[in-house]
N, C-alpha and C positions, 0 to 999 in steps of 0.2 A: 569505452565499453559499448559495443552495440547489441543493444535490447531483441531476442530475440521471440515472436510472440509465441511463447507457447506455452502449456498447461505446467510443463515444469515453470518456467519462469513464474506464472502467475503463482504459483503456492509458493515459493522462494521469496515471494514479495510478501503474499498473506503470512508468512510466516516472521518475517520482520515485526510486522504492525502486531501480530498475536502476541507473540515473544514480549511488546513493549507494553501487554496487558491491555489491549481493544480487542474489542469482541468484531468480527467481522460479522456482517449480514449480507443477504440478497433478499431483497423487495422489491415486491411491487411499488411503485407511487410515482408523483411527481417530481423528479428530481431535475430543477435546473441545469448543473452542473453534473449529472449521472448521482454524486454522494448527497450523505446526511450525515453531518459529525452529533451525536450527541454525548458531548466534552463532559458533563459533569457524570456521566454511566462508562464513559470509556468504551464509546459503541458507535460502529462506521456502520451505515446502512448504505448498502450499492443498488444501483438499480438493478434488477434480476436478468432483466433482459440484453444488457450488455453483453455483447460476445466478447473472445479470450481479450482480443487487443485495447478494447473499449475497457474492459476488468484494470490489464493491466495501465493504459495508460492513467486511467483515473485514478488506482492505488498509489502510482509514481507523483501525480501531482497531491498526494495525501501526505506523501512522507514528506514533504516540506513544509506541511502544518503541523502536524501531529507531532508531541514532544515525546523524539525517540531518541534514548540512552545510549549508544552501542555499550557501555558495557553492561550492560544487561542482556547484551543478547548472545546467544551461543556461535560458539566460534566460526561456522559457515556461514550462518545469517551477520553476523558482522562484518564478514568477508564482502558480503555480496551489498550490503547497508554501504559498506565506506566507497564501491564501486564505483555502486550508485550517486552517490554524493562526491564524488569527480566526475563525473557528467556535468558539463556546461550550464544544461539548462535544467539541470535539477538543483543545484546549489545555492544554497540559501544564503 
């Protein structure tokens, strides 16, 4: 599957991590890494400033942290979750 950057894709991905119950954010701050996991509120904080492809590559290296169910998630977003996870270098 090749990643294609764009506005659709990035909500296709926000909607994965939502669906598994994190609240997405865009902030300001210092972020190392672009994110901030905070695990025990179930809350990703982005840098704001990231454009779409910085958004989306940062959410794809999220979803191999972040403990997501596919069944929990609604049938397109599962679709696009299992894709995702046949990617080489997404697979955990």
């Amino acid at each position: 599957m090749k990643i294609r950057y764009t506005s659709s894709t990035l909500e296709k991905i926000e909607k994965i991590i939502s669906e598994s119950g994190y609240i997405i954010r865009y902030e300001r701050g210092t972020f190392q890494s672009g994110y901030c996991i905070l695990e025990s509120k179930k809350v990703v904080v982005l840098n704001k400033f990231l454009q779409t492809e910085g958004r989306i590559n940062t959410l794809l290296d999220l979803i191999t942290v972040l403990h997501i169910e596919a069944d929990h998630l609604s049938v397109d977003s599962r679709k696009m979750f299992e894709e995702l996870r046949e990617k080489p270098d997404l697979a955990a």
